[in-house]
LUMVEXGU-655537 format. One line per 4 residues: number of its first residue (from 1); their letters; for each residue z, y, x of N, C-alpha, C. Coordinates in steps of 0.1 Angstrom, whole numbers. Each point is the difference from the previous one (the first is absolute). Layout:
REM residues N
NUM> a> Z/Y/X/Z/Y/X/Z/Y/X ~ ...
//
This chain:
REM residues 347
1> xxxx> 93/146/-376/14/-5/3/2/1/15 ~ -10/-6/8/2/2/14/1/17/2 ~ -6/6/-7/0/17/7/14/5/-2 ~ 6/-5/-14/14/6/-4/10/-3/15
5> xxxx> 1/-18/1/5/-5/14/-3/7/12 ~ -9/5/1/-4/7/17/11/14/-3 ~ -7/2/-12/10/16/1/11/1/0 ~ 6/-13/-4/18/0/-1/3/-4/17
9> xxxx> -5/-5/-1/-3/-2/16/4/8/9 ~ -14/11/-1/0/11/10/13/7/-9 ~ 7/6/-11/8/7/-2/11/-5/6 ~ 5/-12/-1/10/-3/6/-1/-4/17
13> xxxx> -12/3/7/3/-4/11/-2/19/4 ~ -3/8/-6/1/16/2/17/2/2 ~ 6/-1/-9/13/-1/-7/9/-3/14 ~ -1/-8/3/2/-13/15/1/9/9
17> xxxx> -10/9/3/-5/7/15/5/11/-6 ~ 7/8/-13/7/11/2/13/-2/1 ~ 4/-10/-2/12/-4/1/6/1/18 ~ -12/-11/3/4/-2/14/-6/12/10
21> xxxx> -10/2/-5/-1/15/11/5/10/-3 ~ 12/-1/-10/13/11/1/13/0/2 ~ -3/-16/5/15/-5/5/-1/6/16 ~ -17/0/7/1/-2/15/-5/13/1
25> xxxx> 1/13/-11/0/15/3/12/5/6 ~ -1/9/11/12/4/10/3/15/-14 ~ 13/-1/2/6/8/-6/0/16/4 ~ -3/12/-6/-2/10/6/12/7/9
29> xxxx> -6/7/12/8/3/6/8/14/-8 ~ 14/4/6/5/12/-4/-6/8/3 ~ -1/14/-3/-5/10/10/10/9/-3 ~ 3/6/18/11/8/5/-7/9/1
33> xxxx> 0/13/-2/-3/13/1/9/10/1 ~ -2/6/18/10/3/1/-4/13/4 ~ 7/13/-6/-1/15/6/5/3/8 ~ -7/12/12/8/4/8/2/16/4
37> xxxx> 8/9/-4/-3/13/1/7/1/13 ~ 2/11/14/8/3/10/-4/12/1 ~ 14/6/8/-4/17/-4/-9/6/9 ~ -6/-3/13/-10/5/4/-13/-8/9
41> xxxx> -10/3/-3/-10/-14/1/-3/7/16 ~ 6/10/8/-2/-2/11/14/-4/15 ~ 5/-5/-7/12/-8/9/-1/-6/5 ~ -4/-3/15/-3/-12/5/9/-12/-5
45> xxxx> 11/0/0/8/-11/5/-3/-7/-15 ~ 1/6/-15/-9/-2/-10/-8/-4/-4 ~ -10/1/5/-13/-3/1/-4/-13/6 ~ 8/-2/11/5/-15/9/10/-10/-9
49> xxxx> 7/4/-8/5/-6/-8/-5/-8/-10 ~ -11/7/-5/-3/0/-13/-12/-11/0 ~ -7/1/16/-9/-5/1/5/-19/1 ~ 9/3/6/10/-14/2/6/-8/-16
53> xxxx> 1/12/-4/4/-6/-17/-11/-6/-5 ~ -16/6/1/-10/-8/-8/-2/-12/7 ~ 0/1/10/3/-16/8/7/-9/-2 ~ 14/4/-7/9/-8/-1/1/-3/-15
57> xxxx> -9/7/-7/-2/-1/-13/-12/-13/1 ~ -11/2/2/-11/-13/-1/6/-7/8 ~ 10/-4/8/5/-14/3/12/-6/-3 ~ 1/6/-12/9/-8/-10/-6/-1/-13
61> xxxx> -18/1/-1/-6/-4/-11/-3/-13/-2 ~ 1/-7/-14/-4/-14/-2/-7/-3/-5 ~ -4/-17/-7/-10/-2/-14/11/6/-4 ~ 9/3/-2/15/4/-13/-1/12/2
65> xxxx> -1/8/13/4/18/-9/-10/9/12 ~ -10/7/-7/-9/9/1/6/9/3 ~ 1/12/13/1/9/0/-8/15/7 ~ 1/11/-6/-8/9/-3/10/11/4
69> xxxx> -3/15/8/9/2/4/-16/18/-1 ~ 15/10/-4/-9/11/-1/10/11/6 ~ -4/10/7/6/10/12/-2/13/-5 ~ 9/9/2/-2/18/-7/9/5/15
73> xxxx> -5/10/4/9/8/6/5/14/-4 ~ 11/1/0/5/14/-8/0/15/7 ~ -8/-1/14/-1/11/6/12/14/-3 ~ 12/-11/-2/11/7/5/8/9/-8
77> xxxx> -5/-6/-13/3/11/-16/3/-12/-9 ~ 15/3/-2/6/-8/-11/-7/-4/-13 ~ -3/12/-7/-6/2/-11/-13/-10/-1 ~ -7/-2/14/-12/-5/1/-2/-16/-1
81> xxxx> 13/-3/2/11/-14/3/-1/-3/-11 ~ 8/7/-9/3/-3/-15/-11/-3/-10 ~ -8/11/6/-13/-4/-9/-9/-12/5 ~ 0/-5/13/-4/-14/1/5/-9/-1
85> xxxx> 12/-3/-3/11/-10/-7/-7/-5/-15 ~ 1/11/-8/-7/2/-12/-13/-3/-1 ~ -7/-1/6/-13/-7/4/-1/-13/-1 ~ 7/1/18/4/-17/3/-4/-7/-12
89> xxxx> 15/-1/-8/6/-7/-9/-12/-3/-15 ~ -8/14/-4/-9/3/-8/-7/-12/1 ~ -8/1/15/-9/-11/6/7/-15/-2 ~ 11/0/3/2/-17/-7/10/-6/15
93> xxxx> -1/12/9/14/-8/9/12/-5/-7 ~ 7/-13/11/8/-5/-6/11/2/10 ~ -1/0/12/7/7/8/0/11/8 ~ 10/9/0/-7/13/7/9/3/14
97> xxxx> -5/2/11/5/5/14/-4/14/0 ~ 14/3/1/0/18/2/7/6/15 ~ -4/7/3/4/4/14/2/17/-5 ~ 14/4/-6/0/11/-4/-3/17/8
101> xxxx> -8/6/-11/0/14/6/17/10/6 ~ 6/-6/-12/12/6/5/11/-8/-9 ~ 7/-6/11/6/-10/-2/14/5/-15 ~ 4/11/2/7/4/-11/-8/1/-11
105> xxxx> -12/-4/-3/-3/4/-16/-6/-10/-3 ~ 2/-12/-2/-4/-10/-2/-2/-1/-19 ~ 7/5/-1/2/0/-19/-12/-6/-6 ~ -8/9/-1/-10/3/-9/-7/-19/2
109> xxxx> -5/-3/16/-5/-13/2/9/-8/-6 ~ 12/-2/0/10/-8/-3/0/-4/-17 ~ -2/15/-7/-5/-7/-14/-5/0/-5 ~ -15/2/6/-17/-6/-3/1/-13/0
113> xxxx> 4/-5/12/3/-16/7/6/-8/-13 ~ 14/8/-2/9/-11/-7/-4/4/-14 ~ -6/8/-6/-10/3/-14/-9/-15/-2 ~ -6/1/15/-9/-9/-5/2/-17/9
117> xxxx> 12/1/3/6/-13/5/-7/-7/16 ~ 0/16/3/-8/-6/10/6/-1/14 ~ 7/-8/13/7/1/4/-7/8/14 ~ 11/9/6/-1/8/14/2/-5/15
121> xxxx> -12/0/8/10/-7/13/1/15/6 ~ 12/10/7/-2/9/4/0/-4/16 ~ -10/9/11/1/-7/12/1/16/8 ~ 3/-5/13/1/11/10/8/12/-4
125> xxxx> 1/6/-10/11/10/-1/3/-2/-13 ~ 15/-5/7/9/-2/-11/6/6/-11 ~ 1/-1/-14/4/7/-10/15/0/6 ~ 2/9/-12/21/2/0/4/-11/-7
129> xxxx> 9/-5/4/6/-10/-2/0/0/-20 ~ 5/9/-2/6/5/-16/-13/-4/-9 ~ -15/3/9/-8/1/-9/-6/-13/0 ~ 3/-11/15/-5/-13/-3/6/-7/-11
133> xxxx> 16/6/-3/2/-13/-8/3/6/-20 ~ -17/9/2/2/6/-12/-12/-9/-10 ~ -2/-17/8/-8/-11/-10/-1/-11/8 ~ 3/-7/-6/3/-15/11/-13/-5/5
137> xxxx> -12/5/0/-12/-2/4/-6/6/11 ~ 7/14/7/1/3/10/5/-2/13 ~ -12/-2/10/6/-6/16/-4/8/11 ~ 7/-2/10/-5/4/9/-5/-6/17
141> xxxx> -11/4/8/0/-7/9/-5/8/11 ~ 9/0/12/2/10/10/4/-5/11 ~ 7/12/4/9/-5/18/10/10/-4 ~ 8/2/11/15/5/0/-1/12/9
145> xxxx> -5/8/-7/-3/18/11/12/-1/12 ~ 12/-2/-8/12/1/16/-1/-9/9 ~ -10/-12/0/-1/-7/10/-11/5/10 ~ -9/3/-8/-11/6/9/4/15/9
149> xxxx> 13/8/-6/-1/12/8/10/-6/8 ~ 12/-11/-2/5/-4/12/-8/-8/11 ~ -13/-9/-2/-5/-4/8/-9/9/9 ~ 0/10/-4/-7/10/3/8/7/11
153> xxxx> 15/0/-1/7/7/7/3/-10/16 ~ 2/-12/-9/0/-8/13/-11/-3/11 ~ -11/0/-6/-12/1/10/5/13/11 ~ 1/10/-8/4/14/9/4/0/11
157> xxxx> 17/-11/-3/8/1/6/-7/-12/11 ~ -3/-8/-3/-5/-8/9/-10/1/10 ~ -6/9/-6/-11/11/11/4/9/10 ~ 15/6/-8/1/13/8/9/-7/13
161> xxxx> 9/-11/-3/11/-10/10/-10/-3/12 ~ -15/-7/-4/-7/-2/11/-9/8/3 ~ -1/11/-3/-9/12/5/6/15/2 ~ 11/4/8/10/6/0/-8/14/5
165> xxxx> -16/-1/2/-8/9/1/-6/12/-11 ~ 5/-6/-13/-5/3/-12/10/15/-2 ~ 15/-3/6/2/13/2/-3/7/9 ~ -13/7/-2/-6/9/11/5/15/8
169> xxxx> 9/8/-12/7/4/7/19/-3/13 ~ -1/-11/-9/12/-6/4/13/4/4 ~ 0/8/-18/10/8/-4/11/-14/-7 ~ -6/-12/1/13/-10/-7/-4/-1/-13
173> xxxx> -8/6/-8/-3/2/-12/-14/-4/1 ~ -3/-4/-16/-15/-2/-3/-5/9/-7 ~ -5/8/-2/-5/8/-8/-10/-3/-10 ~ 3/0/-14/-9/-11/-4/-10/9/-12
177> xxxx> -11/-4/-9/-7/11/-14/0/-17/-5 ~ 3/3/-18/-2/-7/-13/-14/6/-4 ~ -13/-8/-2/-5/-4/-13/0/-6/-10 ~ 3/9/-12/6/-3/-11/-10/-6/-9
181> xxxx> 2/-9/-6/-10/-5/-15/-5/8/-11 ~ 14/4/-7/2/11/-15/12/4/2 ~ -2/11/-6/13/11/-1/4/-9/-11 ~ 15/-4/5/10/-8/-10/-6/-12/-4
185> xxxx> -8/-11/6/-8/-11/-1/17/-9/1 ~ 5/-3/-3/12/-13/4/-8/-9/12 ~ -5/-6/3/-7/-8/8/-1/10/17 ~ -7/14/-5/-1/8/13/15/4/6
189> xxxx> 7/6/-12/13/4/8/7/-12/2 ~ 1/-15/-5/11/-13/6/-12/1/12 ~ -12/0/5/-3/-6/12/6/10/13 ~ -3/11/-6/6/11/11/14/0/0
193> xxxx> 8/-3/-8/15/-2/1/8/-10/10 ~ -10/-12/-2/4/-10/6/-5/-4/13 ~ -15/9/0/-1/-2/15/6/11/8 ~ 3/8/-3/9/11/11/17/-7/0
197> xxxx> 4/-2/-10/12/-4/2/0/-16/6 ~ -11/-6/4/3/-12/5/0/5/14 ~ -7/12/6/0/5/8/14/5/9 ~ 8/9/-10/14/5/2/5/-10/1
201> xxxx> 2/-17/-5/8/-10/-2/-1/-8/15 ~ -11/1/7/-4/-5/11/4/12/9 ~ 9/7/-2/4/7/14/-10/10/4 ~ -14/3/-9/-10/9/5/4/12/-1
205> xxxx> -4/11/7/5/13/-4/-15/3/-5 ~ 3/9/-8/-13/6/-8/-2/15/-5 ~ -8/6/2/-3/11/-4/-12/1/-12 ~ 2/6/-11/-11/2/-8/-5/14/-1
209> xxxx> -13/0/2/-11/9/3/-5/10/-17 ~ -7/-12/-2/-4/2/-11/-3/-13/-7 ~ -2/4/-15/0/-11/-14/-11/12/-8 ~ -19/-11/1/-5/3/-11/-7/-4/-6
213> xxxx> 0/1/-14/-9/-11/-9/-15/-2/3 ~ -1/-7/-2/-16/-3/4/-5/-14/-9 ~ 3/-3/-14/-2/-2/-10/-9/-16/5 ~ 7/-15/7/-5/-5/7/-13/-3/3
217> xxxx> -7/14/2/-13/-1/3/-3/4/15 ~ -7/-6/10/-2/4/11/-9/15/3 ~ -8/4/-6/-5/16/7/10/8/-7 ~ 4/-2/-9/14/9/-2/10/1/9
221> xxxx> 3/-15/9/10/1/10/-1/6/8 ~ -21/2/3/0/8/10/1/15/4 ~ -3/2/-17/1/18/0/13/1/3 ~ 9/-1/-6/15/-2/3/5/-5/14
225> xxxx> -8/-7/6/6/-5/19/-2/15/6 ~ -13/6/-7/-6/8/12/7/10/0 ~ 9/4/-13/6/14/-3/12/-8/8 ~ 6/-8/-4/14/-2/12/-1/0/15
229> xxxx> -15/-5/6/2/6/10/-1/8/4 ~ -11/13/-8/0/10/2/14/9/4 ~ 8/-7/-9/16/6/2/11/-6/8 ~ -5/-11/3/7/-7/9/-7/-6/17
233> xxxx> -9/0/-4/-7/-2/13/1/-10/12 ~ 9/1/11/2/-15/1/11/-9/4 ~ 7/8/-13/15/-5/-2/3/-12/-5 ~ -10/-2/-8/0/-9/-6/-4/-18/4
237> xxxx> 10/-10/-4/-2/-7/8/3/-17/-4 ~ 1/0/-18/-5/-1/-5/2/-4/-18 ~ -12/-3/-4/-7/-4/-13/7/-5/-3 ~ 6/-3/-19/-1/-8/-7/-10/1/-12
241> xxxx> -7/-9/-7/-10/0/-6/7/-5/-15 ~ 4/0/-9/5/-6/-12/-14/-11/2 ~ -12/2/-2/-11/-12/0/-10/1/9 ~ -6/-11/4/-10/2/13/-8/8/-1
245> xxxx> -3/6/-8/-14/11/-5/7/14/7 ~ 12/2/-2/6/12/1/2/1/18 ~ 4/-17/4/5/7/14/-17/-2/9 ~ -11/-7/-7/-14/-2/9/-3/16/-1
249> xxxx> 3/7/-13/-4/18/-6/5/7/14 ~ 12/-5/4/6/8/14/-6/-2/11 ~ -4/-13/5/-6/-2/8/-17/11/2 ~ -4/-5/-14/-15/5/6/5/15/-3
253> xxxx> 11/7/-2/1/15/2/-1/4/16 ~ 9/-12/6/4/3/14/-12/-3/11 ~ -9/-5/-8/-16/-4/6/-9/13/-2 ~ -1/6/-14/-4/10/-4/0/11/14
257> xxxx> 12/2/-1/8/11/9/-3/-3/18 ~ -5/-11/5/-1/-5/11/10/-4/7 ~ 15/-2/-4/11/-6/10/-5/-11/9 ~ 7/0/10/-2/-14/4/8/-8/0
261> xxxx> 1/-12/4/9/-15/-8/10/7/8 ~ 4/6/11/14/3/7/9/6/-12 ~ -10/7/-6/6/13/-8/5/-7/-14 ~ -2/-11/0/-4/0/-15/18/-5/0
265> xxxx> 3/2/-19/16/-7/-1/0/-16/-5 ~ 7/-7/-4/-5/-12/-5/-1/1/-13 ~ -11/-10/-11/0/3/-8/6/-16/-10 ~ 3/1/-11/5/-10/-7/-8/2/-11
269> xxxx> -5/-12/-7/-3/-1/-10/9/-11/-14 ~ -4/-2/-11/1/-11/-11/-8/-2/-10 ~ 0/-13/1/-15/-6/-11/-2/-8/6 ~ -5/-2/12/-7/-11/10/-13/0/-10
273> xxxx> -11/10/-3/-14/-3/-6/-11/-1/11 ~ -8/-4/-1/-13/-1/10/5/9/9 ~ -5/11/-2/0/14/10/12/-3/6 ~ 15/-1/-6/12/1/9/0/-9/10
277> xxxx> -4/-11/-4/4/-18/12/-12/3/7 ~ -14/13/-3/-10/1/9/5/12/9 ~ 8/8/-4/7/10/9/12/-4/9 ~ 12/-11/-4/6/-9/10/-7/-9/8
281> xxxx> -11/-9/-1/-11/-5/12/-2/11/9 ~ -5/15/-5/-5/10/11/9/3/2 ~ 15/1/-4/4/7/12/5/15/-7 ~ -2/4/-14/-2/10/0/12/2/-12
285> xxxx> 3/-10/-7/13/2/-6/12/-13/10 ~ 12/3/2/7/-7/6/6/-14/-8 ~ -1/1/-9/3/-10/-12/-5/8/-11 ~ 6/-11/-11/-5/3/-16/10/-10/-5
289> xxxx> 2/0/-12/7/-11/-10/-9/-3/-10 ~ 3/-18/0/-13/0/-9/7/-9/-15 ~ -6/10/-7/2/-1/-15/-8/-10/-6 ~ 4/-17/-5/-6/-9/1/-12/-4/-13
293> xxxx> -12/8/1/-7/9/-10/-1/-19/-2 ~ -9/-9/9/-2/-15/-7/9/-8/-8 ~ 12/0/3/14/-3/-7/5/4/-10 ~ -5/15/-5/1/8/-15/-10/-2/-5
297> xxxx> -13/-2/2/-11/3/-5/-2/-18/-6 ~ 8/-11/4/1/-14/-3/13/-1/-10 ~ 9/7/1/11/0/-8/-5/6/-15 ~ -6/13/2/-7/6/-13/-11/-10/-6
301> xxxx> -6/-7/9/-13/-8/-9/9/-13/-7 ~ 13/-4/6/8/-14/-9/4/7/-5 ~ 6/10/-2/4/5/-12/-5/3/-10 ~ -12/10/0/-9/2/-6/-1/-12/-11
305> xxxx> -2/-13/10/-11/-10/-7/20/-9/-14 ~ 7/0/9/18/-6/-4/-2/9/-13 ~ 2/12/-1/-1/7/-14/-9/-1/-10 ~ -15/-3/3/-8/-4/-7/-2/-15/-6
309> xxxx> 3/-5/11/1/-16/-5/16/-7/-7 ~ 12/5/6/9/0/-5/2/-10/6 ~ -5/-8/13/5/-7/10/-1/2/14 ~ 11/0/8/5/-3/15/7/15/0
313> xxxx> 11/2/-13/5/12/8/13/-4/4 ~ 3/-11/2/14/-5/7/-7/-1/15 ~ -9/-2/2/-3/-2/15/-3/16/6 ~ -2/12/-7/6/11/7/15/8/1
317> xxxx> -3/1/14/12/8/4/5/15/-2 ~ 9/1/-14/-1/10/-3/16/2/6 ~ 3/17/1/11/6/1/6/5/-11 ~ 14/-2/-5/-1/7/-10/-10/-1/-16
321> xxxx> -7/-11/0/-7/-7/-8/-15/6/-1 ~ 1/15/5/-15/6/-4/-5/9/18 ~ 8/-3/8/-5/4/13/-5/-13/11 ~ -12/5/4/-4/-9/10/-5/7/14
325> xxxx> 13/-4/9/-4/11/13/-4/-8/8 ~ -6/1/12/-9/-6/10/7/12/17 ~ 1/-9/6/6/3/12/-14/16/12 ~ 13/5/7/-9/8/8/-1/-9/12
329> xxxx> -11/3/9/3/-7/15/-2/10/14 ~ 7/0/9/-9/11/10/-10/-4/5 ~ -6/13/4/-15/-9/10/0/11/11 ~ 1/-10/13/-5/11/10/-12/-11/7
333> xxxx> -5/6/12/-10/-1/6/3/-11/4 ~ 12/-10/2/5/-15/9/-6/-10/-18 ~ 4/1/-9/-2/-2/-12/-14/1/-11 ~ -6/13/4/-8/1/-9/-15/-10/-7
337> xxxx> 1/-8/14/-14/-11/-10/7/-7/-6 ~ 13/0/-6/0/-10/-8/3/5/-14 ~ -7/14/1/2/8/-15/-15/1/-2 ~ -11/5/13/-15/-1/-4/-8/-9/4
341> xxxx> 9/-9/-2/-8/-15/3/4/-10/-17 ~ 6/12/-8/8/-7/-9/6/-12/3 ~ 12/-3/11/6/-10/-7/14/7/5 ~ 2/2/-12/21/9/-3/5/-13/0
345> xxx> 6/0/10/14/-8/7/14/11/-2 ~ 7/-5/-5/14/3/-9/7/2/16 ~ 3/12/7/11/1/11/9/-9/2
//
């Protein structure tokens, strides 16, 4: 009789302790899994972006939501894009960041995604408007290309007012060369549109030299500086860079070649990435505009996390309900630690 008693015992005091040590079990976390395809894995300013996103990704993880985050680069082929989307998604992403190969063909990603309900953040180059709002699950997160080619213009102008040396011939005119991004890139031709015409708008007189692509990669800038000056020689007087890689690609041309700093024209850059804010410290680009990679790269990870969890998307600032743009800022040499010292103070 006592043995039956012990055993009711221990059954019900077992009973007790699964009860209670499943009241004080933490609940499992979500897990966010997020993909990321971008069209080419050697872009600086990309690559600084992206790095900032996984950052900004593990510090908005909790005991409540796990996240996991997986990277493809498309080395610059659509097709290559598409078929890592389809991957992604295979694998078990729940959200996907795409940084498109070519911003007009979005399609194919768009209905893999919405096939399998999976939503898109698109960043840095922006789709066409028509094709963002071809699924309510599609966003975007960026900057405003016409700001960056006007700030771009204004530095110019701000350089050339107190350096009235820059026109070296001192014909009244500046003579100026574009490095271009992509043939037909939207992003390359607003930045060169708006920084030359901020130029004309400021009273500058301007001469254009030459305009050529150089695919925003720097030794491409440079094969392309060297052939412009081969043809222009030292008329030239100065640079615009669509991105810092393209106008540092001119510089080390004009190093290549042996100029000396008398000779040299001024150069502009945009991006503000390592290299550029390390080329306005030396001296060697006159400014840059900087494209606020920490500020997108924190905007994409609350989003990211707002879509997956299906809370705090009232506390992003969206445009237009599916755009999230982030400001350009100038940097020149009076300014620049407080872009590589990271702390961005709003002008």
């Amino acid at each position: 009789m006592r043995k039956r008693k012990l055993a009711g015992i221990g059954v019900l005091l077992g009973v007790t302790a699964l009860l209670f040590g499943g009241c004080n079990e933490k609940e499992a976390p979500q897990k966010l899994r997020v993909g990321v395809t971008y069209y080419d894995q050697n872009d600086t300013y990309l690559n600084e972006l992206i790095g900032l996103f996984k950052e900004s990704l593990k510090e908005i993880e909790s005991d409540k939501l796990e996240v996991s985050v997986t990277i493809r680069g498309a080395a610059g082929v659509q097709k290559n894009q598409n078929d890592q989307v389809e991957e992604l998604i295979d694998e078990g992403c729940n959200i996907l960041c795409v940084n498109l190969v070519d911003r007009a063909d979005p399609s194919e990603i768009i209905d893999l995604a919405r096939e399998s309900e999976v939503p898109i953040i698109f960043f840095n180059r922006e789709p066409v408007a028509e094709d963002l709002r071809q699924w309510e699950k599609l966003y975007y997160v960026g900057a405003d290309a016409k700001q960056s080619g006007k700030l771009q213009g204004e530095l110019a102008v701000e350089m050339i007012e107190e350096n009235p040396q820059i026109d070296k011939n001192k014909d009244g005119k500046i003579q100026y060369v574009v490095l271009e991004g992509e043939m037909g890139h939207q992003d390359a031709i607003i930045r060169t549109e708006n920084a030359v015409n901020t130029l004309k708008e400021n009273g500058i007189e301007v001469e254009k030299l030459s305009c050529k692509i150089a695919n925003w990669n720097r030794a491409q800038a440079q094969n392309r500086m060297e052939q412009i000056i081969g043809e222009y020689q030292n008329k030239i007087e100065l640079v615009l860079g669509n991105n810092d890689d393209m106008a540092l690609g001119a510089v080390d041309a004009y190093k290549k070649l042996n100029y000396t700093s008398a000779a040299l024209p001024a150069f502009m850059g945009i991006d503000g990435t390592e290299a550029g804010l390390q080329g306005v410290e030396n001296q060697e680009l006159w400014g840059t505009v900087y494209n606020d990679k920490e500020g997108q790269a924190k905007a994409m990870a609350e989003l990211a996390a707002a879509l997956f969890t299906r809370e705090g998307m009232e506390d992003i600032h969206f445009q237009n309900e599916k755009y999230v743009y982030l400001p350009y800022y100038k940097v020149t040499a009076e300014n620049v630690s407080k872009f590589t010292q990271g702390n961005l103070v709003s002008e």
